[in-house]
PDB file of N, CA, C and O in Angstrom:
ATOM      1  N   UNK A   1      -6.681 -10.318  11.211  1.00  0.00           N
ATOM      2  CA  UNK A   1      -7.626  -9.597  10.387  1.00  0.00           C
ATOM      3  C   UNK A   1      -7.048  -9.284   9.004  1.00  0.00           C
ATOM      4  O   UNK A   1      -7.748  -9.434   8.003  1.00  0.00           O
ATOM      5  N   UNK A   2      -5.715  -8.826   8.924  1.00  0.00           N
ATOM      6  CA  UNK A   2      -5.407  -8.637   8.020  1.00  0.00           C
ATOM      7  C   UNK A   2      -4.580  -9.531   7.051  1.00  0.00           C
ATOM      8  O   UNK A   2      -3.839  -9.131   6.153  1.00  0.00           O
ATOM      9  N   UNK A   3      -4.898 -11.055   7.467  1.00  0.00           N
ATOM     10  CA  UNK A   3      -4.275 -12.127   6.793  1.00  0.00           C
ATOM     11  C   UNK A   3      -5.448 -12.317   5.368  1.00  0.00           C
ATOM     12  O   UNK A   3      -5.113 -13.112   4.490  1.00  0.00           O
ATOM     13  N   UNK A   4      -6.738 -11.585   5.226  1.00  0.00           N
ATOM     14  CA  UNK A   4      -7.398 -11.751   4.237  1.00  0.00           C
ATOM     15  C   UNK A   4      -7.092 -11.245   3.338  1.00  0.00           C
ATOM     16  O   UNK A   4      -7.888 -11.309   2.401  1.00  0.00           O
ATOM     17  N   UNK A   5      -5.673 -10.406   3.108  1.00  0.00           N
ATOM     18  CA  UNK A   5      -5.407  -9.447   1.853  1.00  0.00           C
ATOM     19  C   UNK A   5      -4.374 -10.538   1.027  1.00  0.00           C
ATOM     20  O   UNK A   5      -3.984 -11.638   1.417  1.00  0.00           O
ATOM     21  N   UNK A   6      -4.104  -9.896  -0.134  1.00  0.00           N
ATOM     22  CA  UNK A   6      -3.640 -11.303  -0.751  1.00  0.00           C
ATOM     23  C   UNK A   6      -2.206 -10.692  -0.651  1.00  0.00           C
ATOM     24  O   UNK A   6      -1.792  -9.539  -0.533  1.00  0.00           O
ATOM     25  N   UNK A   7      -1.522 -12.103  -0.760  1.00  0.00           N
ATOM     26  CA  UNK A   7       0.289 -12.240  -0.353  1.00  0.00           C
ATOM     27  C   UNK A   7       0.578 -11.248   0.925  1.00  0.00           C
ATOM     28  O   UNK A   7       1.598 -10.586   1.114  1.00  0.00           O
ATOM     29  N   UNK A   8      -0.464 -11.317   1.657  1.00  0.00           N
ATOM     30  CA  UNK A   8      -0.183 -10.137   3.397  1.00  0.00           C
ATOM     31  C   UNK A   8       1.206 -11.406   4.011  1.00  0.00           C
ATOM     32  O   UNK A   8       1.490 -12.602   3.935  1.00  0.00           O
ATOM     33  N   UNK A   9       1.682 -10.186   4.576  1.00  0.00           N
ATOM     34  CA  UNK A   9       3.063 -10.269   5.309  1.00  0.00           C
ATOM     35  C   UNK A   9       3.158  -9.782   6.168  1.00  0.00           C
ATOM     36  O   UNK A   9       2.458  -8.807   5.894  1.00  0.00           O
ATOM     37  N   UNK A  10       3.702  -9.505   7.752  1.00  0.00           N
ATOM     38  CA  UNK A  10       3.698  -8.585   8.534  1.00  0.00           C
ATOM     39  C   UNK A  10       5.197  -8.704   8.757  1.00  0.00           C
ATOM     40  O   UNK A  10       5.740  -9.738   9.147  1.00  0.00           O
ATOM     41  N   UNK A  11       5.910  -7.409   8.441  1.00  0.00           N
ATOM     42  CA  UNK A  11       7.713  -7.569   8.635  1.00  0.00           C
ATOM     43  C   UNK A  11       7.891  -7.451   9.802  1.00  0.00           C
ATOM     44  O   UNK A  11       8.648  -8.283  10.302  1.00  0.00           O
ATOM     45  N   UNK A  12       7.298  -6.414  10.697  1.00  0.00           N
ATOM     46  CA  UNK A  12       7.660  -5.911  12.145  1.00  0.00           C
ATOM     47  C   UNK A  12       6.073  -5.731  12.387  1.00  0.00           C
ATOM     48  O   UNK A  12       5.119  -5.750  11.609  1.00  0.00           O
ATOM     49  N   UNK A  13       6.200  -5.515  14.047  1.00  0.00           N
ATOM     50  CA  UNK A  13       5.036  -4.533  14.402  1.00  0.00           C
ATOM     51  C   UNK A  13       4.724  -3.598  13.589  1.00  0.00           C
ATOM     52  O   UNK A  13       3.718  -3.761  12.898  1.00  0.00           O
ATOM     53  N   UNK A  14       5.184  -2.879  13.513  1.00  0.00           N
ATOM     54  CA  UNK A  14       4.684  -1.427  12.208  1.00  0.00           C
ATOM     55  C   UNK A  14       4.784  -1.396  11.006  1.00  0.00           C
ATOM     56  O   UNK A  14       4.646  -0.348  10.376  1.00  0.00           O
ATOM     57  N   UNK A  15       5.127  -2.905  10.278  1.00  0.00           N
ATOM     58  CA  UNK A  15       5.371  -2.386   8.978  1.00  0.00           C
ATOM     59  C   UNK A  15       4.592  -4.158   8.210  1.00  0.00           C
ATOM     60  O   UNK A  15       5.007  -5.309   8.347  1.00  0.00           O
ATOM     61  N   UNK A  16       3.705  -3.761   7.646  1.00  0.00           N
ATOM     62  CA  UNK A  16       3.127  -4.930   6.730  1.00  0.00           C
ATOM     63  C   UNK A  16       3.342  -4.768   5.361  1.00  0.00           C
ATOM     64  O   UNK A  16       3.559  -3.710   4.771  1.00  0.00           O
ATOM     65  N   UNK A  17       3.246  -6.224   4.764  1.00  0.00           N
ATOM     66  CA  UNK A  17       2.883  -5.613   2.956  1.00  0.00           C
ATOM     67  C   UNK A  17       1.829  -6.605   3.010  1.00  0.00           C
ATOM     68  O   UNK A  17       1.415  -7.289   3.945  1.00  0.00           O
ATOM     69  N   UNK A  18       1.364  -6.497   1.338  1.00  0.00           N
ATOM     70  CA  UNK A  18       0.501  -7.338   0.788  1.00  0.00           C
ATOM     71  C   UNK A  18       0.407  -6.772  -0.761  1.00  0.00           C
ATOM     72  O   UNK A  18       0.880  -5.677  -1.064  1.00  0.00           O
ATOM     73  N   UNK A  19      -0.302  -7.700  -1.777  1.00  0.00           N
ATOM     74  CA  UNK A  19      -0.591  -7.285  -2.816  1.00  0.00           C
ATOM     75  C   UNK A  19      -1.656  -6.221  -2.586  1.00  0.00           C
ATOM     76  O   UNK A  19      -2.262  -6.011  -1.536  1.00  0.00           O
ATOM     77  N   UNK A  20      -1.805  -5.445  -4.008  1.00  0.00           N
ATOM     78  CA  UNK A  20      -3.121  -4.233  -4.092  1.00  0.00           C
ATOM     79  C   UNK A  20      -4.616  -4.905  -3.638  1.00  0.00           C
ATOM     80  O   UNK A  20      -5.420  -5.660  -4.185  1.00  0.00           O
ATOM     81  N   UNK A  21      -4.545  -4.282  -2.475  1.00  0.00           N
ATOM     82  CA  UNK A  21      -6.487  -4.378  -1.290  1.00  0.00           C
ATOM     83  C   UNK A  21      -7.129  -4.134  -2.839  1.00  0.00           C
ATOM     84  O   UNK A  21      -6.750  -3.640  -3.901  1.00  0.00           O
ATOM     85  N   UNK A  22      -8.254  -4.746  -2.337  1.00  0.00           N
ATOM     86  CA  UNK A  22      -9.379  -3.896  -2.849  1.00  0.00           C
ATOM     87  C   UNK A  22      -9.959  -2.887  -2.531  1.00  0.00           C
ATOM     88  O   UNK A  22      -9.818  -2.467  -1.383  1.00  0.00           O
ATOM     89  N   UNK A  23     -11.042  -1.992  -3.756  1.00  0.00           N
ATOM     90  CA  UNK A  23     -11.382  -0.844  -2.182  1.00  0.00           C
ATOM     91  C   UNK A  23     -12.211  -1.091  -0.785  1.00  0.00           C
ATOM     92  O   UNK A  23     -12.194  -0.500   0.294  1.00  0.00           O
ATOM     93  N   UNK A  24     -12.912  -2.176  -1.257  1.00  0.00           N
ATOM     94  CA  UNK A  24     -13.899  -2.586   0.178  1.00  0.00           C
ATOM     95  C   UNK A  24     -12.563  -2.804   1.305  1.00  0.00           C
ATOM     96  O   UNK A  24     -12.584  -2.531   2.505  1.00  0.00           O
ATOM     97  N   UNK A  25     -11.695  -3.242   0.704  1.00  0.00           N
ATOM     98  CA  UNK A  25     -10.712  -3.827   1.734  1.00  0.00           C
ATOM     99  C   UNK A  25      -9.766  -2.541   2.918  1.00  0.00           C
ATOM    100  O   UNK A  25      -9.330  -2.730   4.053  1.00  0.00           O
ATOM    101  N   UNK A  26      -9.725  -1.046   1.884  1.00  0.00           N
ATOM    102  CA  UNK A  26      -9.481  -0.623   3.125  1.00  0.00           C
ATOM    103  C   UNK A  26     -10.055  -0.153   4.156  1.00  0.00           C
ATOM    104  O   UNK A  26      -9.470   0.549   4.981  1.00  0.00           O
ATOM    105  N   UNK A  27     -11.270  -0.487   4.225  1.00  0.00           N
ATOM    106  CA  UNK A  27     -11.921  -0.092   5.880  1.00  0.00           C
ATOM    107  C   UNK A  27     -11.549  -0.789   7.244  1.00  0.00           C
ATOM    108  O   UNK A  27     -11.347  -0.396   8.393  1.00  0.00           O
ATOM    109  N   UNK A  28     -11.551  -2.742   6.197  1.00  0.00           N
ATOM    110  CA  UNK A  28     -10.347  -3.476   7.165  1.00  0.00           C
ATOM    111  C   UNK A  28      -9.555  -3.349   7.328  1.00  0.00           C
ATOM    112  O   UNK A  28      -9.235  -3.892   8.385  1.00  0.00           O
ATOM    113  N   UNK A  29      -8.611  -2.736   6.753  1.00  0.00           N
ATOM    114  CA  UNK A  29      -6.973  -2.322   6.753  1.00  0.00           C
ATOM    115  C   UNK A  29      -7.187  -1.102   8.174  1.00  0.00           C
ATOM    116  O   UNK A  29      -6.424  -1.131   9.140  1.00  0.00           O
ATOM    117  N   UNK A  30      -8.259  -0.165   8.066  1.00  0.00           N
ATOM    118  CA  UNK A  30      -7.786   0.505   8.869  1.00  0.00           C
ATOM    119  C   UNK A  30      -8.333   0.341  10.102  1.00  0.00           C
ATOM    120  O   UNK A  30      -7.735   0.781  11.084  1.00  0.00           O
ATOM    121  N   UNK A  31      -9.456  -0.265  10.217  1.00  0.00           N
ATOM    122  CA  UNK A  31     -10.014  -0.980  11.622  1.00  0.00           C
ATOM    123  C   UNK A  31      -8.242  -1.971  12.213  1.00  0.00           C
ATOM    124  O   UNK A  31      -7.841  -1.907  13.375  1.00  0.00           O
ATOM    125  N   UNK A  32      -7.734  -2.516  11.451  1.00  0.00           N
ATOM    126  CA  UNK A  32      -6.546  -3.405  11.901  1.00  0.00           C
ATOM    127  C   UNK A  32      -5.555  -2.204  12.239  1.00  0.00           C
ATOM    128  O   UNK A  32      -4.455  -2.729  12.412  1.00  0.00           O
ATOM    129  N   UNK A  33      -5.479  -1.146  12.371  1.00  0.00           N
ATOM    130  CA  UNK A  33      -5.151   0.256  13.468  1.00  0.00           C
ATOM    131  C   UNK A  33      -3.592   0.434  12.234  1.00  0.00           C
ATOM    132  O   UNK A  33      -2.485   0.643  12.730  1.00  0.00           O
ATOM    133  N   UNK A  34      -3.753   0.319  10.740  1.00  0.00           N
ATOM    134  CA  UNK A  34      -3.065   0.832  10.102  1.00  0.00           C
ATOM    135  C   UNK A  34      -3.270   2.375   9.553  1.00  0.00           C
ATOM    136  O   UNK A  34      -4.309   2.742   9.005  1.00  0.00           O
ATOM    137  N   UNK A  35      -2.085   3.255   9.789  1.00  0.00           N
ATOM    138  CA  UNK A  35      -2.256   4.609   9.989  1.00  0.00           C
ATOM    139  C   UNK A  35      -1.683   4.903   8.503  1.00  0.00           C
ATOM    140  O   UNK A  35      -2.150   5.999   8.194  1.00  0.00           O
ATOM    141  N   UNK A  36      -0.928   4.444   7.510  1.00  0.00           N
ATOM    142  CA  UNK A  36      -0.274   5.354   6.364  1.00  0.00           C
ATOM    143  C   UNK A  36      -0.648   3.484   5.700  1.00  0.00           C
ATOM    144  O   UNK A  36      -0.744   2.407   6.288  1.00  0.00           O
ATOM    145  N   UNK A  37      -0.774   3.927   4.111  1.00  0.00           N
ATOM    146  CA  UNK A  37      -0.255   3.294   3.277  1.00  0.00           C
ATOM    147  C   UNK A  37       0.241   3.633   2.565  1.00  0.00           C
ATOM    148  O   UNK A  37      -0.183   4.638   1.996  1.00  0.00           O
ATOM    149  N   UNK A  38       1.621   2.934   2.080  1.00  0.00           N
ATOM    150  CA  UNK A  38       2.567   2.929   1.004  1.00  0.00           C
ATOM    151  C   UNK A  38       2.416   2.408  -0.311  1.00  0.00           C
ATOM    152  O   UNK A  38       2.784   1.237  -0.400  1.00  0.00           O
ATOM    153  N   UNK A  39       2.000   2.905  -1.324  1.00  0.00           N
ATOM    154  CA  UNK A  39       1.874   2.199  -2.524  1.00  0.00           C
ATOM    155  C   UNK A  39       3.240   2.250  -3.399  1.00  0.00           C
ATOM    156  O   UNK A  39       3.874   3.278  -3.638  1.00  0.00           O
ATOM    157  N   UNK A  40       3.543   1.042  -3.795  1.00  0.00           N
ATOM    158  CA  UNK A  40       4.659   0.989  -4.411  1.00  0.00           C
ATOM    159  C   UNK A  40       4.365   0.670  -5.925  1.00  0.00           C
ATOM    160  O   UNK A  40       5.268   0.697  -6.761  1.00  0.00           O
ATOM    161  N   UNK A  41       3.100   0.377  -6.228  1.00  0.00           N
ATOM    162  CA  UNK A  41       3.066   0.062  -7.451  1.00  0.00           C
ATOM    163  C   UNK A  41       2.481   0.892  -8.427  1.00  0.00           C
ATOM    164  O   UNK A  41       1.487   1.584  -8.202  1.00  0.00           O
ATOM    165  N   UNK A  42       3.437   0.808 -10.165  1.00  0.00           N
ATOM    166  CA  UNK A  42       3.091   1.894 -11.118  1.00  0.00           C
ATOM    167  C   UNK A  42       1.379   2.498 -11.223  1.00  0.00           C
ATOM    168  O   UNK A  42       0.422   1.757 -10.997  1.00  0.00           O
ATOM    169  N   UNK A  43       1.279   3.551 -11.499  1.00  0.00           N
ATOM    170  CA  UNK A  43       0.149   3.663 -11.767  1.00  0.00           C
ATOM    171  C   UNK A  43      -1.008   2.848 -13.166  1.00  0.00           C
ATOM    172  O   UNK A  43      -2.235   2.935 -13.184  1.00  0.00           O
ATOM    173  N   UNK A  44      -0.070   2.055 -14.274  1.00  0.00           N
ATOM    174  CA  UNK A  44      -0.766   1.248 -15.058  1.00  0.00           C
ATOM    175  C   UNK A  44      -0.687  -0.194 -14.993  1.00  0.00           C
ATOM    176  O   UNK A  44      -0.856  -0.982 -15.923  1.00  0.00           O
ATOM    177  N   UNK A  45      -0.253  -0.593 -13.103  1.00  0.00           N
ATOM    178  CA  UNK A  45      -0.613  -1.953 -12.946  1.00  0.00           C
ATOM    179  C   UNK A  45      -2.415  -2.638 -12.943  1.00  0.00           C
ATOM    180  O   UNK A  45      -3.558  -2.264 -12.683  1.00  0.00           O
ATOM    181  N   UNK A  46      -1.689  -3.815 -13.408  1.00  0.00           N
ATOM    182  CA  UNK A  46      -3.125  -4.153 -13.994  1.00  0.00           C
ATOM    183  C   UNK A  46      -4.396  -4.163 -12.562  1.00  0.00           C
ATOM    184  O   UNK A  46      -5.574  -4.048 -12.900  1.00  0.00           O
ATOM    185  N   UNK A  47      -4.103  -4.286 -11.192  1.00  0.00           N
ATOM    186  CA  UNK A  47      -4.564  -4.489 -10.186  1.00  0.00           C
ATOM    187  C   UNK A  47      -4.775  -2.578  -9.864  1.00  0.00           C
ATOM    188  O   UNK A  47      -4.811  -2.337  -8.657  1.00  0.00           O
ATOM    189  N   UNK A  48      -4.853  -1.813 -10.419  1.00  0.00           N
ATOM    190  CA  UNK A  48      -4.535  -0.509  -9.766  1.00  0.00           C
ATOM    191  C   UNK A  48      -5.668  -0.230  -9.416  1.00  0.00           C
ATOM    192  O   UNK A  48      -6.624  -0.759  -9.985  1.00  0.00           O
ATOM    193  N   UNK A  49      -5.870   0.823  -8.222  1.00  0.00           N
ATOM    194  CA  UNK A  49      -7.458   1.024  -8.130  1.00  0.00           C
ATOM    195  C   UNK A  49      -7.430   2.717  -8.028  1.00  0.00           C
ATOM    196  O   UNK A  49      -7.152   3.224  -6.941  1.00  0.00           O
ATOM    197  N   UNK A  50      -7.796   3.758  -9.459  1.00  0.00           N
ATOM    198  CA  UNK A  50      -7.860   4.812 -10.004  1.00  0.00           C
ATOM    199  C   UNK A  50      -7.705   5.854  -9.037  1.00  0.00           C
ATOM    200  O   UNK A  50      -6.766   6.640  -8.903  1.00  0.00           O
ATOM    201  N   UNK A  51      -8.805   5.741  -8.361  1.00  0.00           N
ATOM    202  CA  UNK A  51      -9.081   6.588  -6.596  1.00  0.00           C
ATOM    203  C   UNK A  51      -8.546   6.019  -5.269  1.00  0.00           C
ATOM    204  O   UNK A  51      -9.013   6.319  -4.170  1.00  0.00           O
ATOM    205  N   UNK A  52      -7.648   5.273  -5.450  1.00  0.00           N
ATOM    206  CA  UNK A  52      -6.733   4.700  -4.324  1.00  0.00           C
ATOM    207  C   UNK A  52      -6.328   5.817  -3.483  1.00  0.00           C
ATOM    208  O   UNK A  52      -6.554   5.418  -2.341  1.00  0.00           O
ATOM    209  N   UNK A  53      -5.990   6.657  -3.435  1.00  0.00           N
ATOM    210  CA  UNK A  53      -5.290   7.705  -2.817  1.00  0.00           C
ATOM    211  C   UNK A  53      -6.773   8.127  -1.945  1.00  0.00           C
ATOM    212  O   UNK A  53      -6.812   7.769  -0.768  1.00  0.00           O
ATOM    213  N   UNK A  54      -8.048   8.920  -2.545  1.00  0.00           N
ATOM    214  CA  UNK A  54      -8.981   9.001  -2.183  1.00  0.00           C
ATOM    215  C   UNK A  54     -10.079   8.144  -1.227  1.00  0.00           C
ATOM    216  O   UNK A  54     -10.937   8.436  -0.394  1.00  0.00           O
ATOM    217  N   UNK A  55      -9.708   7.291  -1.653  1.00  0.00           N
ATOM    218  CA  UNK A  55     -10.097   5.977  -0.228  1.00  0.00           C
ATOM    219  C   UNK A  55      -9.272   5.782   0.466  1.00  0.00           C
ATOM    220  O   UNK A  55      -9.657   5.230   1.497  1.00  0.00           O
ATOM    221  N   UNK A  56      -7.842   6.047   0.398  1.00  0.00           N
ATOM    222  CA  UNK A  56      -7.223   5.979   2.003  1.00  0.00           C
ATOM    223  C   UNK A  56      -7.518   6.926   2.782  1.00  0.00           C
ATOM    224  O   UNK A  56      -7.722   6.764   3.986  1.00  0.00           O
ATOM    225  N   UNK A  57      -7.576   8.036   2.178  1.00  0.00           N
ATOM    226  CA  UNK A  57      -7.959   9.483   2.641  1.00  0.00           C
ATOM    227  C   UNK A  57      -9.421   9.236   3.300  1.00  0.00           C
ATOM    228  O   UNK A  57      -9.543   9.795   4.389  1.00  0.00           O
ATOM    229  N   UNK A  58     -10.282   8.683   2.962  1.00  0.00           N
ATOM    230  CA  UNK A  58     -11.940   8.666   3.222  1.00  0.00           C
ATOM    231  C   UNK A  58     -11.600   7.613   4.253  1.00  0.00           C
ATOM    232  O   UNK A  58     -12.623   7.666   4.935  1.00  0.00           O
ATOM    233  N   UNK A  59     -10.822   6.670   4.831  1.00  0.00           N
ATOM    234  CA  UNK A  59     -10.630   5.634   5.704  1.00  0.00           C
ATOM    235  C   UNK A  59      -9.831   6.477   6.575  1.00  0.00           C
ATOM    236  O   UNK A  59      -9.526   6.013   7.673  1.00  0.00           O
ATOM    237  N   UNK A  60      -9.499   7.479   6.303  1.00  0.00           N
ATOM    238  CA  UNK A  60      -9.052   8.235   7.597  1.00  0.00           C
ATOM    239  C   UNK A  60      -7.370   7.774   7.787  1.00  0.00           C
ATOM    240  O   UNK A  60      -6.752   7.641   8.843  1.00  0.00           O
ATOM    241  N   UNK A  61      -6.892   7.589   6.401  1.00  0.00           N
ATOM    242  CA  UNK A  61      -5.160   7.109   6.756  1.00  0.00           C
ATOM    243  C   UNK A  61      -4.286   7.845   5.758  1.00  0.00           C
ATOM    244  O   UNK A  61      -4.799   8.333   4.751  1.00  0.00           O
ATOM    245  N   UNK A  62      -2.930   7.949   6.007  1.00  0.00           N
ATOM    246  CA  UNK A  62      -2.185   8.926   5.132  1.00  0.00           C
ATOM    247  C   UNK A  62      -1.767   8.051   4.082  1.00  0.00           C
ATOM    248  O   UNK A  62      -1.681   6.865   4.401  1.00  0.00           O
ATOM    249  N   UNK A  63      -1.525   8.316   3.067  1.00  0.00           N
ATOM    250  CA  UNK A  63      -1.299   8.042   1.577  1.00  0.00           C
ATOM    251  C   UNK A  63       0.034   8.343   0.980  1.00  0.00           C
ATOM    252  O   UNK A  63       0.298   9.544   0.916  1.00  0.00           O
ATOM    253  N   UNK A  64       1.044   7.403   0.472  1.00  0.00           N
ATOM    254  CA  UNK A  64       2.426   7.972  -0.107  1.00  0.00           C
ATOM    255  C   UNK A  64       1.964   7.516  -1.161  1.00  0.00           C
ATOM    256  O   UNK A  64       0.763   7.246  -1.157  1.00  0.00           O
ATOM    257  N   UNK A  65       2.682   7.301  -2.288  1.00  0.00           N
ATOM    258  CA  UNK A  65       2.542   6.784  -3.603  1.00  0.00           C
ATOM    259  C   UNK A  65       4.341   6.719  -4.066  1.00  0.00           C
ATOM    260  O   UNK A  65       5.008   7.689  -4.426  1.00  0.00           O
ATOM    261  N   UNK A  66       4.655   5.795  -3.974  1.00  0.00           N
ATOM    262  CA  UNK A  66       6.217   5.755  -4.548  1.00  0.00           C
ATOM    263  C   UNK A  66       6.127   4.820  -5.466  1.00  0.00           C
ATOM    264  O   UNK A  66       6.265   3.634  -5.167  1.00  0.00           O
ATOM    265  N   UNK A  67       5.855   5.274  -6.849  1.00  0.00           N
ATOM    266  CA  UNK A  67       5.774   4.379  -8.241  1.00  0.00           C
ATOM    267  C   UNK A  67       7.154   3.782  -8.254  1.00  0.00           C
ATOM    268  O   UNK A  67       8.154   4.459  -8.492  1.00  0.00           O
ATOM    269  N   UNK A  68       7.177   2.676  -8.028  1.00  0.00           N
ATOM    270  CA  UNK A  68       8.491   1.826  -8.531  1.00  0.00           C
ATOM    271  C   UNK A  68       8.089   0.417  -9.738  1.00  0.00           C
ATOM    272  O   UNK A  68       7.171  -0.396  -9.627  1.00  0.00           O
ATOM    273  N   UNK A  69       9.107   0.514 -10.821  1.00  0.00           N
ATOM    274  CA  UNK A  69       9.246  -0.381 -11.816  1.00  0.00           C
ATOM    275  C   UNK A  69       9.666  -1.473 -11.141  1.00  0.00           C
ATOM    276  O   UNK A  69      10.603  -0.979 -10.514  1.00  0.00           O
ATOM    277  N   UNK A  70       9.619  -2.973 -10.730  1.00  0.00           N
ATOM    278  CA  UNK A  70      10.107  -3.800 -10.357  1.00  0.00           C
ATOM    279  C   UNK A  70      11.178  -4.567 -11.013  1.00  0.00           C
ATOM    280  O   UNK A  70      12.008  -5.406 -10.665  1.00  0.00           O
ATOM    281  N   UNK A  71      10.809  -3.898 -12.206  1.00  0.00           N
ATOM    282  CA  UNK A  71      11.681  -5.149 -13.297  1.00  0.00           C
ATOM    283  C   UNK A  71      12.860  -4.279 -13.779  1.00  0.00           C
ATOM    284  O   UNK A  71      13.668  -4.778 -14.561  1.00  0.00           O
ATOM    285  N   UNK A  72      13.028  -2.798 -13.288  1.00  0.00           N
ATOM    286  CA  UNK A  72      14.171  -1.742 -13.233  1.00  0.00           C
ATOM    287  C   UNK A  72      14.008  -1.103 -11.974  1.00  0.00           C
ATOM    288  O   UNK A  72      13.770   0.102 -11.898  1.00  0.00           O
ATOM    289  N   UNK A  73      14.109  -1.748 -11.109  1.00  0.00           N
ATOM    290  CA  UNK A  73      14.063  -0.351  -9.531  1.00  0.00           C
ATOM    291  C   UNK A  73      15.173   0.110  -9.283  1.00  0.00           C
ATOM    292  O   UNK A  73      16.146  -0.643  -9.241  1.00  0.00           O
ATOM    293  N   UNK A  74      15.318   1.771  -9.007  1.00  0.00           N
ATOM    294  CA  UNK A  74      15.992   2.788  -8.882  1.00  0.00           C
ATOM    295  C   UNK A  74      16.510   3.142  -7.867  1.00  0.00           C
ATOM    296  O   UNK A  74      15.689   3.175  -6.951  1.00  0.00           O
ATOM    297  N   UNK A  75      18.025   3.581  -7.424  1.00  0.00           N
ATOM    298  CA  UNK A  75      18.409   3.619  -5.922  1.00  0.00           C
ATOM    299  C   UNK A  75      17.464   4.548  -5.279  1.00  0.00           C
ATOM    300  O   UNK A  75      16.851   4.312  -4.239  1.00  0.00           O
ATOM    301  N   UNK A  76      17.389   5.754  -6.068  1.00  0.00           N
ATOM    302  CA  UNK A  76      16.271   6.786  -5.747  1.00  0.00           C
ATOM    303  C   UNK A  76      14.768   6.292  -5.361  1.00  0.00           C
ATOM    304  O   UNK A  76      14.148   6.804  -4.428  1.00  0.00           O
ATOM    305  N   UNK A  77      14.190   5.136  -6.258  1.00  0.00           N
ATOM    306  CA  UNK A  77      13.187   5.004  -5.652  1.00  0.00           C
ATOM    307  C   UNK A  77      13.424   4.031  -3.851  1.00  0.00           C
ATOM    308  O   UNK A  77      12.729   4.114  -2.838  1.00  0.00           O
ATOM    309  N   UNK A  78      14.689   3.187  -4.128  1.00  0.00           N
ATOM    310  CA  UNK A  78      14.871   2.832  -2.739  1.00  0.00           C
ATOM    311  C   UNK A  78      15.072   3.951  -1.470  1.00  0.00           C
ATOM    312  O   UNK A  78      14.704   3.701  -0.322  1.00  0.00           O
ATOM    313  N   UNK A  79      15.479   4.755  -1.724  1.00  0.00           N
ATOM    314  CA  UNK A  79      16.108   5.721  -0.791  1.00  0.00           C
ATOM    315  C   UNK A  79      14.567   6.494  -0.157  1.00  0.00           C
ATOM    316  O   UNK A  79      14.331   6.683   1.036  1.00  0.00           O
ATOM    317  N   UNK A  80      13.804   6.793  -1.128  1.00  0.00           N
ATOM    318  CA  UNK A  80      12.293   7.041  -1.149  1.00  0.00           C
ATOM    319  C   UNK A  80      11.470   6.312  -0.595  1.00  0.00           C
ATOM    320  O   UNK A  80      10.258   6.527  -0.617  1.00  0.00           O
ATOM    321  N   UNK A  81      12.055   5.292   0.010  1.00  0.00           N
ATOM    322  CA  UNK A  81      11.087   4.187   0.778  1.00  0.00           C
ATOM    323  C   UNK A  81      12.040   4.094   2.019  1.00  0.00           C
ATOM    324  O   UNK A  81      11.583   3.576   3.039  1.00  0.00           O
ATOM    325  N   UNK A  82      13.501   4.618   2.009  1.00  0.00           N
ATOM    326  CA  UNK A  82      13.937   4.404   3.579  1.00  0.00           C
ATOM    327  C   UNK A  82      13.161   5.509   4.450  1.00  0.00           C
ATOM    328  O   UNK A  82      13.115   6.733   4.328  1.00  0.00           O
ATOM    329  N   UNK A  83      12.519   4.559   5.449  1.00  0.00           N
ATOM    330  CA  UNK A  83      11.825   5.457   6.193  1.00  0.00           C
ATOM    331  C   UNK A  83      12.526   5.163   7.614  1.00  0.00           C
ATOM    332  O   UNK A  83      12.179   5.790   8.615  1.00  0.00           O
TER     333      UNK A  83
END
């Protein structure tokens, strides 16, 4: 189900990526029994979607937001993603 998101990956059982869903896209994300999303990307990427936080929330899933620069990433922002 969730091979329709673009560049989707599944690392483990519990842990997927993919590029930025659309918003229609997270209702599928969470029917596919995903409970948190992690956003890793700045808030002025060109793919960003404004109320992202607010539609995970309305899909009934928890929301992090860890802005990381890709082209400078920070031990801090790594350490912020060891979960």
């Amino acid at each position: 189900m969730l091979e329709i998101l673009k560049n989707y990956h599944q690392i483990s059982d519990r842990l997927h990526t993919s590029a930025q869903p659309t918003s229609e896209q997270f209702k599928i994300i969470k029917k596919s029994g995903v409970e948190i999303i992690i956003n890793l990307a700045l808030i002025n990427s060109p793919n960003a979607i404004e109320n992202e936080a607010q539609l995970v929330v309305e899909n009934t899933m928890d929301y992090i937001h860890i802005p990381v620069d890709f082209e400078k990433p920070t031990t801090s922002e790594l350490e912020s993603f060891s979960i």
